[in-house]
KEKE-3310 file (N, C-alpha, C; in steps of 0.2 Angstrom, whole numbers, plus 5000, padded with zeros to 4 digits):
npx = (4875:4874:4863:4869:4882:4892:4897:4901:4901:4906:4914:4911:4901:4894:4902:4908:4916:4929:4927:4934:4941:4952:4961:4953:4942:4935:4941:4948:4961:4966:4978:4985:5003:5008:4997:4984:4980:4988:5006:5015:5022:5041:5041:5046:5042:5045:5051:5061:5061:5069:5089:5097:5112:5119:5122:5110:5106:5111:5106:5097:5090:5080:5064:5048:5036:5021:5016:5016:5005:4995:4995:4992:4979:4972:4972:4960:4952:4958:4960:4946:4944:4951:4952:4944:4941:4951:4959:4958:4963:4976:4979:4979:4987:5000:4999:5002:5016:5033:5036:5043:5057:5060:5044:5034:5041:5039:5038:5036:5032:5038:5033:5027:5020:5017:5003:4999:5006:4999:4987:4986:4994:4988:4979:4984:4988:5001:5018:5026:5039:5043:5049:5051:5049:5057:5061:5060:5066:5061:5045:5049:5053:5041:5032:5040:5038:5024:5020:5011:5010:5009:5000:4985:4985:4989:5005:5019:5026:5038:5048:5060:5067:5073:5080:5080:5082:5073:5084:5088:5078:5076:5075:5084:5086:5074:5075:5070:5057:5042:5031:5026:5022:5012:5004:4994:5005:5004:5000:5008:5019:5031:5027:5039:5045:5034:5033:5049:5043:5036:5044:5053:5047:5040:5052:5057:5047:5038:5019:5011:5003:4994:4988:4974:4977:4973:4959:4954:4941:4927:4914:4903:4891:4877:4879:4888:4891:4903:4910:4915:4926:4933:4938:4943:4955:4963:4966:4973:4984:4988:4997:5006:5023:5025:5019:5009:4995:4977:4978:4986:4982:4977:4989:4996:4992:4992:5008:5012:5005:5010:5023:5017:5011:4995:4982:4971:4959:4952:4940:4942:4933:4936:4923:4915:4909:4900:4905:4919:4924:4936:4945:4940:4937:4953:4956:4949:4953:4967:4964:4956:4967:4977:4969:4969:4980:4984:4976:4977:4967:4953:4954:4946:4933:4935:4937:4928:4921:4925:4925:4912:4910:4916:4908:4896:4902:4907:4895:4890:4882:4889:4895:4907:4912:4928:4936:4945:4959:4961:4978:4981:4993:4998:5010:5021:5027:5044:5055:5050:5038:5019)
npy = (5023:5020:5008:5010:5004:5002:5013:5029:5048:5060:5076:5073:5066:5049:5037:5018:5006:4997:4979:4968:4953:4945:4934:4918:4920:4911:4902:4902:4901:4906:4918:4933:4934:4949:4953:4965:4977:4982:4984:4967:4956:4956:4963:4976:4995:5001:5010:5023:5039:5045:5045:5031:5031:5020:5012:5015:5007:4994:4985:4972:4960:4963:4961:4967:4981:4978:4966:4964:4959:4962:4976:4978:4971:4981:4991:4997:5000:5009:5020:5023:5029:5039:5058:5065:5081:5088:5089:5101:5115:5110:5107:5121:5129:5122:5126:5138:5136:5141:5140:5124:5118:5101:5099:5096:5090:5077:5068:5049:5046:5030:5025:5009:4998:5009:5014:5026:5036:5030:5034:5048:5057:5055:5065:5075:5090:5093:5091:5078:5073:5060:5055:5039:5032:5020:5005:4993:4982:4975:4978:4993:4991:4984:4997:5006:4999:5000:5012:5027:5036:5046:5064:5073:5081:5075:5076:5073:5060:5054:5044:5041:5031:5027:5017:5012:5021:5037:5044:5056:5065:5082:5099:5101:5089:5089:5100:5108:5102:5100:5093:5084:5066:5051:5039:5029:5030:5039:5035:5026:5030:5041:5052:5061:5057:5063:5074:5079:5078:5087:5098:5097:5097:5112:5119:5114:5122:5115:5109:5095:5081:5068:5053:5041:5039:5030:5033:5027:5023:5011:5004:4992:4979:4967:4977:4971:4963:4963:4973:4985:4982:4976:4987:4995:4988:4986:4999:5003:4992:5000:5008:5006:5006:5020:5023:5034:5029:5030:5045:5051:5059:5072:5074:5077:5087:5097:5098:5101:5114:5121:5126:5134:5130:5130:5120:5106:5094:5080:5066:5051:5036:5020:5010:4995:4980:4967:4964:4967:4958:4948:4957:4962:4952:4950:4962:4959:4948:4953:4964:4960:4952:4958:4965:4955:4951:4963:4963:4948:4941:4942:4930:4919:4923:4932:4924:4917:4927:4934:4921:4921:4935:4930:4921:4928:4937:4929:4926:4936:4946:4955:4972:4983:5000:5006:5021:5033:5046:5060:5071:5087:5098:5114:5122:5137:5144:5145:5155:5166:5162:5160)
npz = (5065:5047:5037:5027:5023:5013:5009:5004:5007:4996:4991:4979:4975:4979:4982:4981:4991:4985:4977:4990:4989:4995:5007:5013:5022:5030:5036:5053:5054:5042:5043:5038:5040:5048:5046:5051:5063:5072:5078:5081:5092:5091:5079:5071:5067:5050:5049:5056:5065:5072:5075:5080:5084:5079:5064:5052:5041:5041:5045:5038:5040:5047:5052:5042:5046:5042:5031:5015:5007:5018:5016:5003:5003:5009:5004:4995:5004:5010:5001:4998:5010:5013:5018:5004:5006:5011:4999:4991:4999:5000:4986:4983:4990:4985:4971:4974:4974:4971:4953:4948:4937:4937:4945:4957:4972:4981:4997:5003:5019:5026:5014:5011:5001:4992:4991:4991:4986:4973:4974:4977:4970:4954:4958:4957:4949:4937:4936:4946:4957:4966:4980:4988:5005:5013:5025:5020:5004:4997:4999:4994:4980:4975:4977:4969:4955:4955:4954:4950:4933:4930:4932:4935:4926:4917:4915:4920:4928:4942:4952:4965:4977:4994:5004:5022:5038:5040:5046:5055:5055:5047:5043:5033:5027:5022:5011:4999:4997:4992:4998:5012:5014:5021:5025:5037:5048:5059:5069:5077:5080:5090:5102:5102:5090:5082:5087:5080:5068:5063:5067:5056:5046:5046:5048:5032:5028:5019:5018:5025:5023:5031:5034:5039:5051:5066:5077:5089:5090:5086:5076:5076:5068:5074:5087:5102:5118:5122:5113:5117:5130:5123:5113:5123:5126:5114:5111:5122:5120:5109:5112:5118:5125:5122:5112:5101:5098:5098:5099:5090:5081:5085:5096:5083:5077:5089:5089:5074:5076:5086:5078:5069:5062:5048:5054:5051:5054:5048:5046:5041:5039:5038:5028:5031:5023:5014:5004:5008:5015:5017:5021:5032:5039:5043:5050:5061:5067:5069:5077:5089:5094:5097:5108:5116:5120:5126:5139:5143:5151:5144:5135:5133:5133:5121:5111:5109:5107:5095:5087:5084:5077:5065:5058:5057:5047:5036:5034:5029:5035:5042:5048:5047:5054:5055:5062:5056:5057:5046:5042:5037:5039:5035:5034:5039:5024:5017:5010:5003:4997:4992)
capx = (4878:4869:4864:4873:4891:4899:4897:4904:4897:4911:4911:4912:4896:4893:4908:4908:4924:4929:4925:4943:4938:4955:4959:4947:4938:4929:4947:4950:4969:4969:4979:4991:5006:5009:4991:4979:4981:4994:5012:5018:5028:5046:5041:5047:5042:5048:5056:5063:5062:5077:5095:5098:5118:5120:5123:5102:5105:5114:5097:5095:5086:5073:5056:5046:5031:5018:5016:5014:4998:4989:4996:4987:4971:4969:4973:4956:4949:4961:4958:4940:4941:4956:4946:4944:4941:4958:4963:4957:4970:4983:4980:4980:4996:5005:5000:5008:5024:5037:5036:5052:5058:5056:5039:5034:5044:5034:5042:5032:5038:5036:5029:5023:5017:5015:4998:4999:5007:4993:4980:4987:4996:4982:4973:4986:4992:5007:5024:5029:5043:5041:5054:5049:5054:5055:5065:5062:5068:5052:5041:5051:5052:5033:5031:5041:5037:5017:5018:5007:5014:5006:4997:4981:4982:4994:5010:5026:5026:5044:5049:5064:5069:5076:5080:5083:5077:5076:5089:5087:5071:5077:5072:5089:5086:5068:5077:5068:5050:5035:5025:5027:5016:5012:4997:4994:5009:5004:4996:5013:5027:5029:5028:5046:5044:5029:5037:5052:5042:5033:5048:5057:5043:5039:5058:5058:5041:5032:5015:5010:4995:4998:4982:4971:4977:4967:4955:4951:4930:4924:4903:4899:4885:4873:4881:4892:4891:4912:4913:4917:4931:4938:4941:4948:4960:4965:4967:4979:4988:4992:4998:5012:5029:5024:5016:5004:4989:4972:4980:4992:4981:4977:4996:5001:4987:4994:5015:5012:5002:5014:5027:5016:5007:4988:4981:4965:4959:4946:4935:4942:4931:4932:4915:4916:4900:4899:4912:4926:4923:4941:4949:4936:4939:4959:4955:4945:4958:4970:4959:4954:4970:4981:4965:4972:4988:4984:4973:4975:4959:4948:4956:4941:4925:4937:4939:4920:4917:4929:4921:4903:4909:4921:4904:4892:4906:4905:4888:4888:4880:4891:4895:4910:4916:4933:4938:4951:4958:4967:4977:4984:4996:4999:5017:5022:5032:5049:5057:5044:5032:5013)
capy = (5019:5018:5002:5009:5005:5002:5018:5037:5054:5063:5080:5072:5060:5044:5031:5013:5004:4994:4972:4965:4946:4942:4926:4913:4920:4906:4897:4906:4901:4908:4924:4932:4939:4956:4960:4969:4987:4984:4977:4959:4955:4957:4967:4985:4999:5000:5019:5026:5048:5049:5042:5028:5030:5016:5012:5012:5003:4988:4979:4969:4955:4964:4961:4972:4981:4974:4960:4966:4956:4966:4984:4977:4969:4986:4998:4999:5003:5017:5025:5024:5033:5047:5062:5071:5089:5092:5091:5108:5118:5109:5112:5128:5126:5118:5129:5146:5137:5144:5133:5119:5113:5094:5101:5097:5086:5071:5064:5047:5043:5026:5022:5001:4995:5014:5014:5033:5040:5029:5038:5055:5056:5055:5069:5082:5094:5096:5086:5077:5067:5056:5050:5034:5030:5013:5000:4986:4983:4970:4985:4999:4987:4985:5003:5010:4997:5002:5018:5030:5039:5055:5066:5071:5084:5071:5078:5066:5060:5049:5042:5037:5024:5029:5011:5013:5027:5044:5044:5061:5069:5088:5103:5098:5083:5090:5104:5109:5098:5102:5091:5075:5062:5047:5033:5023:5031:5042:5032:5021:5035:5043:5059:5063:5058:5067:5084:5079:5077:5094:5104:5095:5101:5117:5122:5117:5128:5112:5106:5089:5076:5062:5052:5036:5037:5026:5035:5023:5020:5006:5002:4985:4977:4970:4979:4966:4967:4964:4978:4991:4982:4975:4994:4999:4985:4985:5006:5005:4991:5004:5015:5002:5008:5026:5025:5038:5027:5033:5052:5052:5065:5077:5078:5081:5092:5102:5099:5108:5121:5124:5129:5140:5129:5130:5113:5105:5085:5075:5060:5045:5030:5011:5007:4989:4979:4960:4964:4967:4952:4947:4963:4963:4944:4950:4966:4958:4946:4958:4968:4956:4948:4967:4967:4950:4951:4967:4960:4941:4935:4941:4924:4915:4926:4935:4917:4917:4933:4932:4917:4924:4940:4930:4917:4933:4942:4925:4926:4942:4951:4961:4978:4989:5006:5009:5027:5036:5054:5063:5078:5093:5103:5118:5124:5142:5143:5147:5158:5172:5160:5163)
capz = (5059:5043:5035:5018:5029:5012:5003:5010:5004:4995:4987:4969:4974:4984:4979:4984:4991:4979:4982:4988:4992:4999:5008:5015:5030:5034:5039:5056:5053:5036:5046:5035:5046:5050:5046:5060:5065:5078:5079:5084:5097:5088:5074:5070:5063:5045:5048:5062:5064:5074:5076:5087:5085:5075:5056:5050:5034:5042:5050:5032:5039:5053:5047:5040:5048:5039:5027:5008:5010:5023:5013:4997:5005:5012:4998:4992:5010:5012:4995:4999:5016:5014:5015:4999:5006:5012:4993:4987:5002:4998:4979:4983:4993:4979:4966:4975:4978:4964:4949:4946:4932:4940:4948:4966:4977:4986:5000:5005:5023:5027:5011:5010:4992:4988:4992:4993:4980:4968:4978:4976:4962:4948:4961:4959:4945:4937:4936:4950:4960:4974:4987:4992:5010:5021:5026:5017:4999:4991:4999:4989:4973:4973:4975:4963:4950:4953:4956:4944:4929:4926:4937:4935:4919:4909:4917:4921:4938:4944:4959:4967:4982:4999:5008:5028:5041:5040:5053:5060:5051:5047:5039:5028:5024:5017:5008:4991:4996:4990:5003:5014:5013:5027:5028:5043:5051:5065:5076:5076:5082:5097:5103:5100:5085:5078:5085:5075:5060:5065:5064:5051:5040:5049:5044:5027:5023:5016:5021:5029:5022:5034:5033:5040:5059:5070:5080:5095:5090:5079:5077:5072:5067:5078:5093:5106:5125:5123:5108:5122:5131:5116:5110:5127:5128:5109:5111:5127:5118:5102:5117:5123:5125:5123:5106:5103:5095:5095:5100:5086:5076:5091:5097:5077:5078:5095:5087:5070:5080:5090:5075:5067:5054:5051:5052:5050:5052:5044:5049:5037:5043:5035:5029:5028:5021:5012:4998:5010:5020:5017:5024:5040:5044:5044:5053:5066:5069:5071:5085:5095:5096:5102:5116:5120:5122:5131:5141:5145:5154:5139:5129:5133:5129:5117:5109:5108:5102:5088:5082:5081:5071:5059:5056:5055:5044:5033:5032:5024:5039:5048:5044:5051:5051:5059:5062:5056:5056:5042:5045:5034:5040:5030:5036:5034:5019:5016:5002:5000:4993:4996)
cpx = (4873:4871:4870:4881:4895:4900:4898:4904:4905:4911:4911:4907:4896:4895:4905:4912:4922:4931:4935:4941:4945:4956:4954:4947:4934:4936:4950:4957:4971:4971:4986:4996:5010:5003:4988:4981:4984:5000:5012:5023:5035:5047:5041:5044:5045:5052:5055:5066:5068:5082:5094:5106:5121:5119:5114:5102:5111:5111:5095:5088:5080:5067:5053:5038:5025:5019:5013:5007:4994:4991:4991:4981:4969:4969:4966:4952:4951:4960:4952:4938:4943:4949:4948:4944:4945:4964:4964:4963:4975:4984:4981:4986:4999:5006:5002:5015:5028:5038:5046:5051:5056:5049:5040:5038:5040:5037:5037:5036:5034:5031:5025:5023:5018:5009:4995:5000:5000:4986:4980:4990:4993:4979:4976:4989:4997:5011:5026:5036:5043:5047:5052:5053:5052:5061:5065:5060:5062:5049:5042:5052:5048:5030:5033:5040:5029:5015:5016:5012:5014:4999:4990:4977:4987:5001:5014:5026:5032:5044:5057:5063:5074:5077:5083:5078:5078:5080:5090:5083:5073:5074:5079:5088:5077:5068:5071:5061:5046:5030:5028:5020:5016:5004:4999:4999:5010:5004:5005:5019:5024:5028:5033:5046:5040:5032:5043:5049:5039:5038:5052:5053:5041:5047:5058:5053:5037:5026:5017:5004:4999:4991:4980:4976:4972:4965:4953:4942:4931:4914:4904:4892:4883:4878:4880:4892:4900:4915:4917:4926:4935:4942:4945:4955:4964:4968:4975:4984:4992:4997:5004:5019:5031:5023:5009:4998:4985:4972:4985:4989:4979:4986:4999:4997:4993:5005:5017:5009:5007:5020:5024:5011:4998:4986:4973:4966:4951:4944:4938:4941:4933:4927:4915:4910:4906:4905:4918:4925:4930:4945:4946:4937:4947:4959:4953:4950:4963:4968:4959:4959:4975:4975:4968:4976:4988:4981:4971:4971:4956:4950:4950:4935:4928:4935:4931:4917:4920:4926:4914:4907:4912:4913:4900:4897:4904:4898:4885:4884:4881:4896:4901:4912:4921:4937:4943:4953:4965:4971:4981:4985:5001:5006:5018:5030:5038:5052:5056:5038:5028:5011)
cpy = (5018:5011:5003:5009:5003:5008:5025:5042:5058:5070:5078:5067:5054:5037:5024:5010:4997:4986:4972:4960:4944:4936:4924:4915:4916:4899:4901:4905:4903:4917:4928:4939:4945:4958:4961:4975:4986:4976:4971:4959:4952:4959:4972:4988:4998:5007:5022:5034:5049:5043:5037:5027:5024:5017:5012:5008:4998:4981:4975:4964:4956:4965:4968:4973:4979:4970:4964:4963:4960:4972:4982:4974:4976:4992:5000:5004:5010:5021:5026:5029:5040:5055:5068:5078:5093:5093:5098:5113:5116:5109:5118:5131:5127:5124:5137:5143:5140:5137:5131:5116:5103:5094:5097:5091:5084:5070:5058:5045:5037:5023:5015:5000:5004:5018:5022:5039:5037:5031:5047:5060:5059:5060:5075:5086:5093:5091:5086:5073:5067:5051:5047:5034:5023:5010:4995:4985:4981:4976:4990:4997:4987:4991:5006:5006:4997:5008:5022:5035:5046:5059:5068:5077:5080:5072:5073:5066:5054:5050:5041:5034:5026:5021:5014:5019:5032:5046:5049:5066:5077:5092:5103:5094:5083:5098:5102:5104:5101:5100:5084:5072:5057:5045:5029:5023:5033:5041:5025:5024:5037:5048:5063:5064:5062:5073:5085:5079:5085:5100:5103:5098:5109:5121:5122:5121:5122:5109:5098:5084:5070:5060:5045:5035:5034:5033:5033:5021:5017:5005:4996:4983:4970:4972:4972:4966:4968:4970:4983:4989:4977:4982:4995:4995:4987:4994:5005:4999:4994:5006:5012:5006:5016:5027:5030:5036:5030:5043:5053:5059:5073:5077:5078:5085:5098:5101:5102:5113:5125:5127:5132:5138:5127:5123:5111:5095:5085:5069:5055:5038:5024:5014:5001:4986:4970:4960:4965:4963:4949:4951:4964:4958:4946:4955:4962:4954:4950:4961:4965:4952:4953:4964:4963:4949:4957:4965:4950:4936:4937:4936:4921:4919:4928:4930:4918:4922:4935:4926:4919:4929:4936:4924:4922:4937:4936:4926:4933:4948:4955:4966:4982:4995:5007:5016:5027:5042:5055:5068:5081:5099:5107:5123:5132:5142:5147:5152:5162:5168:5161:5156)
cpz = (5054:5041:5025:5022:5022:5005:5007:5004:5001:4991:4980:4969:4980:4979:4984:4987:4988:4983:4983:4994:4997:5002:5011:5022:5034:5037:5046:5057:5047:5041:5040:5039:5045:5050:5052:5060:5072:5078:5081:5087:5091:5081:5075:5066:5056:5042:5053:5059:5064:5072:5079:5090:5084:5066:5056:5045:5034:5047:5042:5034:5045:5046:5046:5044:5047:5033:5019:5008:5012:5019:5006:4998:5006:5009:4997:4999:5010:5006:4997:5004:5017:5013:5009:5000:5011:5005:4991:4994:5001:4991:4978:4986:4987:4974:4965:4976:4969:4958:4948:4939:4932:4943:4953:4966:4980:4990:5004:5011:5025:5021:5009:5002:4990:4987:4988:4987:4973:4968:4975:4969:4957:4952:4961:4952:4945:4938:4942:4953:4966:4975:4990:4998:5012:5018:5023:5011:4993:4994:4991:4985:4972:4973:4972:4956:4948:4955:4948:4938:4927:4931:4933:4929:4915:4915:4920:4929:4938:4951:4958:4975:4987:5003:5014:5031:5041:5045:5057:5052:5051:5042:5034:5024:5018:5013:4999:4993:4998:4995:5006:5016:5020:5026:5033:5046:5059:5073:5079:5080:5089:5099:5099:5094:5080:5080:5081:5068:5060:5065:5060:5047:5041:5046:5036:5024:5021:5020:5021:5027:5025:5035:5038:5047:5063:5077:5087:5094:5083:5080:5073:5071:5069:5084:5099:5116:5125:5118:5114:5127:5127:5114:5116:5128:5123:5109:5115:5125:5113:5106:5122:5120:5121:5116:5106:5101:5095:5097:5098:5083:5081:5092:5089:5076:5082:5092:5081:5071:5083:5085:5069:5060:5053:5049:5053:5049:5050:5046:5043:5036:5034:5033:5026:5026:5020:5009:5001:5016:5020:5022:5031:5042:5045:5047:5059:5071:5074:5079:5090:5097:5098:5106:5120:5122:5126:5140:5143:5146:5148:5135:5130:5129:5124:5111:5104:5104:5094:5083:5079:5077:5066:5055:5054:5047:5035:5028:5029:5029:5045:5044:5050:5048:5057:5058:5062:5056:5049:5044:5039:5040:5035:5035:5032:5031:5019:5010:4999:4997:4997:4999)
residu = (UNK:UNK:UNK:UNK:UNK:UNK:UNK:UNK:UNK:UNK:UNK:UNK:UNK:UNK:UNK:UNK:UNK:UNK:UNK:UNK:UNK:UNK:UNK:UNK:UNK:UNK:UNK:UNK:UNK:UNK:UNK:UNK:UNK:UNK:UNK:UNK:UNK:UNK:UNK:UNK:UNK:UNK:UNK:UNK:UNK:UNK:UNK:UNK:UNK:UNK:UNK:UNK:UNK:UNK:UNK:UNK:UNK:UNK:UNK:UNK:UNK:UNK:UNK:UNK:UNK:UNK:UNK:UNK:UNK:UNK:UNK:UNK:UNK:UNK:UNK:UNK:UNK:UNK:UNK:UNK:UNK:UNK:UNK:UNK:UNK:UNK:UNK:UNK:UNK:UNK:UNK:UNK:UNK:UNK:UNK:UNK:UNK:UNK:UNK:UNK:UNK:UNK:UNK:UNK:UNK:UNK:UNK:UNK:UNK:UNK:UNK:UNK:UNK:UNK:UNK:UNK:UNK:UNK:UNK:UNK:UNK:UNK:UNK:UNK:UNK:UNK:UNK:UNK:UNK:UNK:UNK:UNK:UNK:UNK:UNK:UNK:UNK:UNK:UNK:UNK:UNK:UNK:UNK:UNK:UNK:UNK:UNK:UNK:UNK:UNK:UNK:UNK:UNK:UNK:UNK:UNK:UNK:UNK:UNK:UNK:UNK:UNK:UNK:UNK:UNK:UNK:UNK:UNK:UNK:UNK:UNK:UNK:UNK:UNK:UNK:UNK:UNK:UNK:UNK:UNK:UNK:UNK:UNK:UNK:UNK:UNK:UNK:UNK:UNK:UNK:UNK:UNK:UNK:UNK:UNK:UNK:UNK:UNK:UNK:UNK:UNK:UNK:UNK:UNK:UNK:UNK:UNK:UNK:UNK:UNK:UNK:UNK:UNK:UNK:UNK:UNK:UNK:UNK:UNK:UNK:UNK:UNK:UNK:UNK:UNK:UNK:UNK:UNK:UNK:UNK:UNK:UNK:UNK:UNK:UNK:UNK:UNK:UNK:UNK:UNK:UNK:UNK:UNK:UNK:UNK:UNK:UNK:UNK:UNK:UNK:UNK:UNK:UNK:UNK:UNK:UNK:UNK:UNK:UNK:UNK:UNK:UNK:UNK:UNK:UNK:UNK:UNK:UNK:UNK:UNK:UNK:UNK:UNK:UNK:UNK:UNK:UNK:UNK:UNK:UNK:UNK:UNK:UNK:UNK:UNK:UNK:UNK:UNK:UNK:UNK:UNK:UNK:UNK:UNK:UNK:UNK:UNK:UNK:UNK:UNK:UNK:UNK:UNK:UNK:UNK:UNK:UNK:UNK:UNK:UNK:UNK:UNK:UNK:UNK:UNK:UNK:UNK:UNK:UNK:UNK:UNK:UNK:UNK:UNK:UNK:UNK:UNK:UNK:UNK:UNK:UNK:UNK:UNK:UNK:UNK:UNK:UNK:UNK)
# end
């Protein structure tokens, strides 16, 4: 790990993640809830792939996966990491499908604040529209009221608002789209799922940018004797109740392989420093408290070793990179397109 942990090499130069002070990390109860990189006992998901044989858009009052809070503390981090050189194939994608008078079709699945479309969006040619998805309503309000306007030669970019879940993910229901989208999603579903999404998109012909999967390695600074079975625990907690956590981007890897479409992943690390001492004291949290509740007995040293990184974190002297994977799945197309 370099000492520049908060800067990352891109083909367009060496970008910096931009400061986001966030709340008071020097409060170890300043927590804001839902954040961390893994659910809470009695929170969902915020979009379910398949069916459960129920109404899906009569759960009003189930919480939401995460907290508008932690989705916009963390936006700058995941703009910083998404990897840029999966853009150029799937520009080159896009700009063989047959041209539409409304131009591409976006579909965000599970989009949060919208994070995603304001990352991509201003990155792509051409008039677009984007189908926001998720469950919960102040989400899909805050994402379509700051979602971007114009893509990235001037061109009209709109949205609309899906509330509820894609209740049985088909290559119908993604009839006429240009691409699906996903941040922070993969690591979240199941198998099941991810092969439903694998051939819902594999049907309709469109590609896949599904990004910022948790990878299972982090590197801190200075290296902890607890860093090691804190990741182990905090891993096999993602990987409760058959979620695929840090083997989300490997099995969407081998589930769009298997219907024919060519795929390719990318490294998308964190690189946290001094200026996102906010979002790491609310990371850190998060981490060490999935290993705990994975694991039990570590409340004590855990206890301890949380306190030293969130006083080091304070003090401007600890540096994280937490890995992620992107993936592009280029789906073969439908309709004669190239």
């Amino acid at each position: 790990m370099t000492d520049q942990a908060t800067t990352q090499q891109t083909g367009s130069g060496t970008d910096a993640v931009p400061a986001q002070p966030g709340p008071r990390y020097e409060d170890t109860r300043s927590v804001i809830p839902g954040a961390g990189p893994a659910p809470r006992p009695g929170e969902r998901a915020t979009l379910r792939l398949r069916g459960t044989g129920t109404d899906t858009d009569t759960e009003p009052d189930e919480p939401a996966r995460y907290a508008p809070e932690w989705l916009q503390l963390r936006e700058p981090a995941d703009a910083f990491a998404r990897a840029h050189d999966l853009l150029d194939p799937l520009r080159i994608r896009l700009a063989n499908l047959p041209r539409r008078a409304d131009g591409f079709i976006i579909h965000d699945i599970g989009c949060g604040t919208g994070s995603m479309g304001r990352w991509l969006a201003p990155r792509l040619d051409g008039a677009q529209h984007w189908v926001l998805h998720d469950r919960d309503p102040y989400l899909l309000h805050f994402a379509a009221v700051a979602s971007p306007r114009s893509a990235a030669d001037g061109s009209r970019v709109s949205v609309e608002t899906r509330r509820g879940d894609v209740a049985r993910l088909t290559a119908d229901a993604l009839a006429g789209a240009s691409l699906v989208t996903a941040s922070a999603l993969l690591d979240v579903l199941t198998r099941e799922d991810v092969d439903a999404l694998a051939a819902a998109c594999a049907g309709a012909g469109c590609p896949a940018l599904l990004t910022l999967s948790v990878a299972g390695r982090v590197e801190l600074t200075a290296p902890h004797p607890l860093d090691q079975e804190i990741t182990e625990a905090f891993n096999a907690h993602q990987k409760r109740g058959g979620l695929l956590g840090p083997d989300a981007a490997t099995a969407a890897a081998e589930a769009f392989s298997e219907h024919g479409a060519t795929v390719r992943i990318d490294s998308s690390p964190w690189r946290l420093g001094p200026e996102q001492a906010g979002l790491t004291a609310q990371w850190l949290r998060g981490w060490v408290g999935a290993a705990v509740e994975e694991r039990p007995e570590l409340a004590e040293p855990a206890g301890r070793y949380l306190a030293e990184r969130l006083e080091a974190c304070a003090a401007g002297d600890l540096r994280v990179v937490v890995h992620h994977s992107d993936l592009l799945a280029l789906c073969r197309p439908v309709g004669g397109a190239a």
